[in-house]
Structure formats: C-alpha cells, structure tokens
C-alpha positions, 0 to 999 in steps of 0.5 A, spaced: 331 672 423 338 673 424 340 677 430 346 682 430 352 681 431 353 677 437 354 679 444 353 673 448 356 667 451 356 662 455 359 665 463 359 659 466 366 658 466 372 663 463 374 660 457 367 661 454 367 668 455 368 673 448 374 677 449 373 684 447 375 691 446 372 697 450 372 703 447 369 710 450 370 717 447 369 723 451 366 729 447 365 734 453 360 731 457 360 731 465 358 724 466 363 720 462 367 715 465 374 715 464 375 708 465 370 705 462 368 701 469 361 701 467 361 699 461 365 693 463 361 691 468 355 691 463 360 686 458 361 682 465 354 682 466 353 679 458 358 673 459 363 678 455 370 678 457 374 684 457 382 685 455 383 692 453 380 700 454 381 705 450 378 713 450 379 718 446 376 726 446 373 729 440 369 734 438 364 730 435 363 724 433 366 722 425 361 721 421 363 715 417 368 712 423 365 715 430 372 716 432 375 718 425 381 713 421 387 714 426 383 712 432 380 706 428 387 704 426 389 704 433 383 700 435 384 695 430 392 694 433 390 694 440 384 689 439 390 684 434 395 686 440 389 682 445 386 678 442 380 681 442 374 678 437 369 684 438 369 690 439 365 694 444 363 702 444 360 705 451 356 710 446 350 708 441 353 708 434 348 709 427 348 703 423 353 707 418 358 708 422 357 701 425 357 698 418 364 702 417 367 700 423 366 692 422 369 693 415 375 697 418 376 693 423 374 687 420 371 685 428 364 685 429 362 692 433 357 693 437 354 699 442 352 700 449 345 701 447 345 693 444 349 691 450 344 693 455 339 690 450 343 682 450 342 683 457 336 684 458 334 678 453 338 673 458 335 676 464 327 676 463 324 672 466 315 673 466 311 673 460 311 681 460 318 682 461 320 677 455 315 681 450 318 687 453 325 686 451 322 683 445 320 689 442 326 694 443 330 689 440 326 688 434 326 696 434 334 696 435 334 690 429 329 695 424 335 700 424 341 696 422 337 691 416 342 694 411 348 690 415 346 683 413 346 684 405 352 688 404 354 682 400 348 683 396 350 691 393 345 695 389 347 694 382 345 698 376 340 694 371 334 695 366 333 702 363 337 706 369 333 703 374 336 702 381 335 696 385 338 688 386 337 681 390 339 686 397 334 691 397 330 685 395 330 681 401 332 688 405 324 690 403 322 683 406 326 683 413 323 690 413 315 687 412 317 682 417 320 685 422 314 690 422 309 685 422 313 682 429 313 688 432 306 690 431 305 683 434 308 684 439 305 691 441 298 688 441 300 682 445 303 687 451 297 691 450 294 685 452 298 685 458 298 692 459 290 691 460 291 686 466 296 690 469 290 696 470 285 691 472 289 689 478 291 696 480 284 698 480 283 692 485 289 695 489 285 702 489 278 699 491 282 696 497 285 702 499 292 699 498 297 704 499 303 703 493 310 703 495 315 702 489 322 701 490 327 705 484 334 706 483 341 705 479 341 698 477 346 694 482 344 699 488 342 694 493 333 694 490 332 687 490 337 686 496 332 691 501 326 688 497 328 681 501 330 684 508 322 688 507 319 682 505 323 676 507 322 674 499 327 670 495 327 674 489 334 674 487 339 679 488 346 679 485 352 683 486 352 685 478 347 690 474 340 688 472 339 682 476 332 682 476 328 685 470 321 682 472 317 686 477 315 683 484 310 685 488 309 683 496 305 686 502 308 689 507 307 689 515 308 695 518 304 696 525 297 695 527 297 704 526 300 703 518 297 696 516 300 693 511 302 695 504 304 694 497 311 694 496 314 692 489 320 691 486 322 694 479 327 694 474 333 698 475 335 704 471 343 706 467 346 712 464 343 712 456 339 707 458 336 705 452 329 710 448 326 704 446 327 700 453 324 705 456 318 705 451 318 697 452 318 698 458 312 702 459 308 697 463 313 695 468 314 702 470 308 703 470 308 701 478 312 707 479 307 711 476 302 709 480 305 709 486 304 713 492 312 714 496 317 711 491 323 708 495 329 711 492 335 706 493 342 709 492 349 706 492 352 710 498 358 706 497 359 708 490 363 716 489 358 717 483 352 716 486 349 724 484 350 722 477 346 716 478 341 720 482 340 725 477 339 719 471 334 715 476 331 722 476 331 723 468 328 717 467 323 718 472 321 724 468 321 721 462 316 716 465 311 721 468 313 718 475 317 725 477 311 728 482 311 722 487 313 723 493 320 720 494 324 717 500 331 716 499 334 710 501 342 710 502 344 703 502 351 699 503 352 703 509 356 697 510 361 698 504 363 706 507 369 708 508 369 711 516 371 717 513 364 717 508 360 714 513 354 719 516 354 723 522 346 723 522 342 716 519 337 720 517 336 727 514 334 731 508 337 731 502 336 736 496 333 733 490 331 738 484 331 743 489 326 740 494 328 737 500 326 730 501 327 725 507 334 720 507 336 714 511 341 710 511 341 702 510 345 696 510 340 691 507 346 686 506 346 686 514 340 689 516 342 695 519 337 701 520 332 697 516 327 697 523 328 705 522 326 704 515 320 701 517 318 706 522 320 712 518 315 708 512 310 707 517 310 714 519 309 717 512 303 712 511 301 715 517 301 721 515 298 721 508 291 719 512 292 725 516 289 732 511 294 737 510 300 733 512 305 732 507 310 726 506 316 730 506 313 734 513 311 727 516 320 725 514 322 732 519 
C-alpha cells in the first residue's frame, strides 16, 4: 500500500533534509503560535528542513483552499522563492482541501496531524508501540484514498451508469485497509490483554504506581533516569521516546520501593486516532495511583502546555488521579523566572496540587523529590489523608 505523500528523510546530514514551507492560519484561537515554533520543531524532529513561514488570519477556513486562492497564490511564490519541495500546515486539513492544495500548488501538502504520525513511525520501537502507530496511520490513509487516483477520474459509461477503473481500485484499497486495520486491532488486543494480566500481578503485590506525564520535550525521560539510574533515552527534541518504560524505584525503608513508568508525551491537537491507538500505553496513566506531572518551567507557555496534558488526561479517563507537579529545567531559568520557594502549590483546575521545582539535567531538587514522593506514599497508607494534604 502506497503512503501518502512523503514526510520523511534521512536527518543524518544536512543535505538530506526535505526543505519545506510552514504555514499556520490564526482563526481566533488562544493557543496559536505565531511563529510556528513548534511546528517547526516537529518538522525538525522528521528529518525536515524548514526555509520558509508563513501565517494568515481568517474567519474560517476556505472550504476548497483552507486559506482561500490569494493566499494559496502566495504560498506557491514563496515556496518557488525558497526552494521549498513540500509544503507543510500547522493545522489538519480535510483530504479535499489537501487534494486542492496540491493541485494548486503543484507540492506535496501535508498537515500536522501526519507529521506527528511520520514521527511516531520513525520513533516506536516495542511491538505495542509499532502496532499502535500502525493502526492511526492506517486510519489517517482511509480518509485520503481518493488522492492517489485522481489520474483515474470517473467517467460517465453504460445506460447513465457512474463509475470507472478509479472508484474500482478506490473500492479495493477501501477492502484492504480495513482488513489491515481490523488485523491490527485484534493484534493490540492481544497486547492489551497482557498489559492487564501484568497490572493485576502488580496490584496482588500492592505495588504503588507511579506515571510520569507531561508536554513532549519537558524533560520526562530525563528525570525517569536520574529517578531510576536508567539508560532510557532522552533527547532535546519532541517525542524521543514512544515506548513505555517501567523501573522500580527506592524510596526509603518507611515508603519502600515503587513503580515508576515512563510514558509517551502529550502535544497541542495531538492526533484523535493516536490517542485511540494509543489507548494501551496510556493506560499506565490511568491505572496509576500519583502521576508525576512534568512541566518545561523554562518554556514561557508552559499553562497552555499544562492545560493541553489536562485535556488528554480527561480524554483518557486519567482526570482524578491524584497528580505531583514536577517543574523541570530549573537549570534553563532566567533569575528573573526562577521561584523564590521550590515547593509549593499550584492551582490545577480549580484544585491546589503540590509543585516542586527540578533540575533532572543536573540533578538539583531530585532529593527533595524523593522525599516529597515518599511522604505521599506514606501518606496514601494512612486512612483519611489525603495526597494533596500529605504535599502542605
């Protein structure tokens, strides 16, 4: 099965990236990025290489163009202007208005929705997580069928009859990819079923879970090594790790030892059918007795970013779980930014949830985590105490 037009490249060395246009309409919302940083820290992260950014504002988007003809008109001078061989939008487009684009612009167009997609195909590594990607990718594919047989148009034939060699084989991708995706699905069932098996082992031993959440690129992988002493990987770059790691971790002769895990991090207009396909992976979350909530102190949006961990958090059904902010890259902070107190409280969706201050990259207040973590497995023994009372 043919892939939609293609996002990645070989990021070995310069010359092998893919220069692309970045482009991002603002239609009023509050988290739009005016300069298209993230979204070119994605394209980095897919071995892409942008030369050019462009924003707009509308209303709403063009039905036929996204971003209407005139705006379509200057893409296609600037992309020429640059060099551009792929054009790139920091918000998902319907398989019509990217079917336009591309004959406008005569580029391949792609979206944000498939970019995330292409790097997460480039980043599993597990069993799990590779069929996870596998199935939104085939999902993200069964919507945008139509574009690889424009060549084959309908034509009129027979007694007023519609039809033609396109829909034909249309109708035989259709077949194909739903069989694939039904595969799938039964294969990470399967997986699903041992993912339980292994948590009720867990709850028999009275293992108390811990998760570690956040915004990709906050530093999770980071401060899950200097927890544990792993080698998982950790890179300064979004989504470096897909795969969930699970450790047991020490904390002290009272707590005893726990299970931390490392989860998959979580983006603005992170894909539905990720979500969905990911459902097992992120089920550590749900299950989890404290999530460990890790935050880009050093970034100037981190609320935005909190409030979209929060969504998806809700989405999954992991709103309740008690939570312990973690703000890492203390290190990366202005003196003018940095906290006069490294632990606190902070209002979370009208709750005040304990918050402490870290550096995983050089280890600073990583003790005082330890500790704060052992008093709240302390106190979650203790009958009528609270984790947020345990935090005060």
């Amino acid at each position: 099965m043919q892939r939609p037009a293609a996002l990645s490249s070989n990021p070995s060395s310069d010359s092998s990236f893919t220069p692309v246009l970045l482009v991002g309409v603002d239609f009023g919302l509050p988290h739009f990025d005016t300069e298209l940083q993230e979204l070119g820290l994605l394209a980095d992260s897919a071995g892409l290489k942008p030369v050019a950014r462009l924003t707009c504002k509308r209303k709403a988007p063009d039905a036929a163009l996204f971003v209407g003809s005139g705006k379509a008109d200057e893409i296609l001078t600037l992309a020429q202007m640059h060099g551009a061989k792929e054009v790139l939008f920091d918000q998902a487009l319907s398989p019509a208005q990217q079917r336009n684009l591309e004959r406008h612009l005569q580029l391949p167009v792609n979206d944000r929705t498939l970019l995330i997609l292409e790097i997460f195909a480039q980043r599993a590594r597990s069993h799990e997580g590779k069929l996870q990607v596998e199935l939104a990718r085939l999902q993200y594919v069964a919507t945008r069928l139509v574009r690889r047989w424009t060549h084959l148009e309908r034509q009129m034939g027979g007694i007023g009859g519609r039809g033609g060699p396109g829909e034909k084989q249309i109708e035989l991708d259709r077949r194909m990819i739903d069989d694939a995706i039904r595969r799938t699905k039964e294969r990470l069932q399967k997986v699903k079923k041992q993912r339980a098996t292994q948590r009720r082992q867990r709850e028999r031993r009275d293992t108390f879970n811990i998760s570690l959440v956040g915004y990709t690129n906050a530093g999770k992988s980071t401060l899950f090594n200097a927890l544990v002493k792993a080698r998982a990987y950790a890179a300064d770059q979004l989504f470096a790790t897909l795969d969930t790691t699970t450790r047991q971790l020490y904390l002290g002769e009272a707590a005893g030892s726990v299970s931390l895990s490392d989860t998959v991090g979580f983006i603005r207009d992170l894909p539905h059918g990720l979500v969905d396909a990911f459902q097992a992976t992120l089920q550590e979350a749900v299950d989890a007795d404290l999530l460990l909530h890790v935050v880009d102190a050093a970034n100037p949006g981190y609320p935005e970013q909190i409030a979209q961990v929060q969504l998806v958090l809700a989405e999954i059904g992991a709103a309740e779980v008690p939570q312990l902010l973690v703000f890492n890259k203390m290190d990366a902070m202005t003196d003018e930014t940095r906290p006069a107190r490294l632990q606190d409280l902070y209002e979370l969706d009208g709750r005040q949830v304990p918050r402490i201050f870290v550096s995983a990259r050089k280890g600073e207040g990583v003790a005082a985590l330890r500790e704060q973590l052992a008093h709240m497995v302390e106190a979650t023994a203790a009958p009528g105490i609270t984790l947020g009372k345990a935090a005060e």
